[in-house]
C-alpha positions as CSV (number, residue, x, y, z in Angstrom):
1,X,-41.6,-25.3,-11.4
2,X,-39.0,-22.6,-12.5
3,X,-37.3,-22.7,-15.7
4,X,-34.2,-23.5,-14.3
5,X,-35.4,-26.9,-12.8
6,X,-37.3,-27.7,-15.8
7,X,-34.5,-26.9,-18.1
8,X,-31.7,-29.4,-16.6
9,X,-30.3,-32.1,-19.0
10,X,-30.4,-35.0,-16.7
11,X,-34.2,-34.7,-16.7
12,X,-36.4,-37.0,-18.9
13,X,-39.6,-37.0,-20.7
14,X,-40.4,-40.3,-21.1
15,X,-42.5,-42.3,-23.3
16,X,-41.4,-45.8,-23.2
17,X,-39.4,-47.9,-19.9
18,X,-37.7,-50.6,-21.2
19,X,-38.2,-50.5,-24.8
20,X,-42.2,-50.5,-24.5
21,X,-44.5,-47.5,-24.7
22,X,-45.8,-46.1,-20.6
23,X,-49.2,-47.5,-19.8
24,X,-51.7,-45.2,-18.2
25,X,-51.0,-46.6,-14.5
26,X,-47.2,-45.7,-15.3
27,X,-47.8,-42.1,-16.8
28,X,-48.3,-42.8,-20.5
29,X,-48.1,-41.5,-23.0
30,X,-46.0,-39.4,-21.9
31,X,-44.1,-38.3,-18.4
32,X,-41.7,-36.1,-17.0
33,X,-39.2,-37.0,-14.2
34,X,-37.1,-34.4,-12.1
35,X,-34.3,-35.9,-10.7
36,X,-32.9,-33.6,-9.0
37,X,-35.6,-33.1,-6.9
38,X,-35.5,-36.6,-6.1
39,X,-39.0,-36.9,-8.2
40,X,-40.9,-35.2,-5.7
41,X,-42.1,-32.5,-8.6
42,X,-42.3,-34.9,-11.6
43,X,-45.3,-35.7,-13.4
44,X,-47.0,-38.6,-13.5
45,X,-49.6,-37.3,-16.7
46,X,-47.8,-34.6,-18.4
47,X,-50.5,-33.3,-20.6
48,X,-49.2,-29.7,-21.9
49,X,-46.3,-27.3,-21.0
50,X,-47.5,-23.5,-20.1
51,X,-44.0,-20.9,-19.7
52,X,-45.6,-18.0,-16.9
53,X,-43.8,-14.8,-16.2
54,X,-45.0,-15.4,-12.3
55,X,-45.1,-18.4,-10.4
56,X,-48.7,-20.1,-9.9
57,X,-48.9,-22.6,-7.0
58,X,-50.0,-26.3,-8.4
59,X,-52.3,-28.9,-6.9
60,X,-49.9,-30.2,-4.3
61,X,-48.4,-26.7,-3.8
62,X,-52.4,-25.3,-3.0
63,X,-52.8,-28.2,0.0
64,X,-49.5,-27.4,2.3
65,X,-46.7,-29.0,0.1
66,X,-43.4,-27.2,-1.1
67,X,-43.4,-24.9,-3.8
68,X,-39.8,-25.9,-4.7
69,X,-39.4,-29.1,-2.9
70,X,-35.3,-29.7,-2.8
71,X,-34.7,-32.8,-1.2
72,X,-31.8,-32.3,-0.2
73,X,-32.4,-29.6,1.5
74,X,-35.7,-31.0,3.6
75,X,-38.0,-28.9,1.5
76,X,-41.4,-30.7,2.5
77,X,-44.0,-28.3,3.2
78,X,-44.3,-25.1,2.5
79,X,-44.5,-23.8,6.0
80,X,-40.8,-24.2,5.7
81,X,-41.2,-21.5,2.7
């Protein structure tokens, strides 16, 4: 994800949904949420943070989806790259 998604204020790293901690089904301890890409690149188990000079495709990215993924702007799969 570039810095410039990751950086935005309205996204959250969350520990707790409605005043009690995240379970392991719901991505405790501890996950992330990208609103503005409608979720699509939030993480469920966010175990570390690594900055990269160069991008580095992800598990998703590495099987056909999006590197970016904008909703809004039909970014699916990243034939449309």
């Amino acid at each position: 994800m570039a810095l410039a998604d990751f950086a935005r204020p309205d996204n959250l790293v969350a520990t707790h949904h409605d005043g009690e901690p995240l379970t392991p089904a719901h991505g405790g301890p501890v996950r992330l949420v990208v609103h503005h890409l409608y979720a699509w690149k939030s993480l469920k188990w966010l175990a570390d943070i690594e900055f990269r000079t160069s991008d580095e495709r992800g598990y998703w990215e590495e099987r056909g989806y999006h590197n970016r993924a904008d909703p809004w702007l039909e970014e699916r799969y990243s034939y449309q790259e």
